[in-house]
C-alpha positions as semicolon CSV with decimal commas, in nm:
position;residue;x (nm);y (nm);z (nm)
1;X;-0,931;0,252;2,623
2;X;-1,026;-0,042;2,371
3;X;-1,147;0,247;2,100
4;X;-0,889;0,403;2,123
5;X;-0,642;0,118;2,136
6;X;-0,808;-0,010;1,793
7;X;-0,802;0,352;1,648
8;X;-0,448;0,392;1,633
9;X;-0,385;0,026;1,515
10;X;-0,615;0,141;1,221
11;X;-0,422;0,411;1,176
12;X;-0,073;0,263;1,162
13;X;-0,247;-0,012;0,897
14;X;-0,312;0,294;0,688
15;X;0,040;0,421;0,746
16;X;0,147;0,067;0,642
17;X;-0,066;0,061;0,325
18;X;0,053;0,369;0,181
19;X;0,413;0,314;0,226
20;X;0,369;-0,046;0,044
21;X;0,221;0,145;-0,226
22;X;0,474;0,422;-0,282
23;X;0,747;0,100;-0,225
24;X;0,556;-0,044;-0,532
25;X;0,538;0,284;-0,745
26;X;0,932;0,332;-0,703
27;X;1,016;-0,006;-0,750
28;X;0,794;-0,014;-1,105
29;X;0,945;0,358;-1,197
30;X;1,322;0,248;-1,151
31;X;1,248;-0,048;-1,384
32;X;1,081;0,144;-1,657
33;X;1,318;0,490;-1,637
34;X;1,661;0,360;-1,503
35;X;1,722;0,051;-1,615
36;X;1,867;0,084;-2,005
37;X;1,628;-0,215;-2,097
38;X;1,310;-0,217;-1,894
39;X;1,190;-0,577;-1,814
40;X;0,819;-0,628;-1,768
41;X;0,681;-0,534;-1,441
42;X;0,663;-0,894;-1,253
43;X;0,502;-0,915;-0,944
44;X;0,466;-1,226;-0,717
45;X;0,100;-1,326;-0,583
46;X;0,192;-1,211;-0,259
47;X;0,289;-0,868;-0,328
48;X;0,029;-0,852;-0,564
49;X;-0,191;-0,949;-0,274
50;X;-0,075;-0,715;0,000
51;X;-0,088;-0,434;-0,286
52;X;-0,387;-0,461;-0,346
53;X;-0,520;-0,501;-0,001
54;X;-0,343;-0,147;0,047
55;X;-0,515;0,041;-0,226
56;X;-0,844;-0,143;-0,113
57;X;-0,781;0,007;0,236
58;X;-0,656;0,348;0,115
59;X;-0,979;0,369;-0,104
60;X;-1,211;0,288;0,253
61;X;-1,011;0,459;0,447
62;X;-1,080;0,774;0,179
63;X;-1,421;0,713;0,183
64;X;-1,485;0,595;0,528
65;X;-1,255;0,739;0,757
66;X;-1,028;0,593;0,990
67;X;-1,174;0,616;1,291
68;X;-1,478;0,347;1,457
């Protein structure tokens, strides 16, 4: 029950990791093709914490697997 419990919260996290990255991607491709003068790509420390905590997990998640 407890495996399995743990399994699918791992598996939500990855869920959670990969939309924060495709969130990231859109919001840096709307700056640099529809704005008419692209700023530079700013990012706070937090989201540029929790980004890359997401492509750190994507990456062992690839290489790992999800599951225990």
């Amino acid at each position: 029950m407890g495996l399995i419990l743990i399994n699918k919260l791992l598996i939500f996290l990855v869920w959670i990791s990969i939309f924060n990255i495709v969130k990231e991607l859109i919001l840096f491709l709307v700056n640099l093709l529809v704005t008419e003068q692209p700023e530079p790509w700013k990012i706070s420390d937090k989201r540029g914490l929790l980004l890359a905590f997401a492509v750190s997990y994507i990456m062992l998640s690839l290489f790992n697997g999800v599951t225990i």
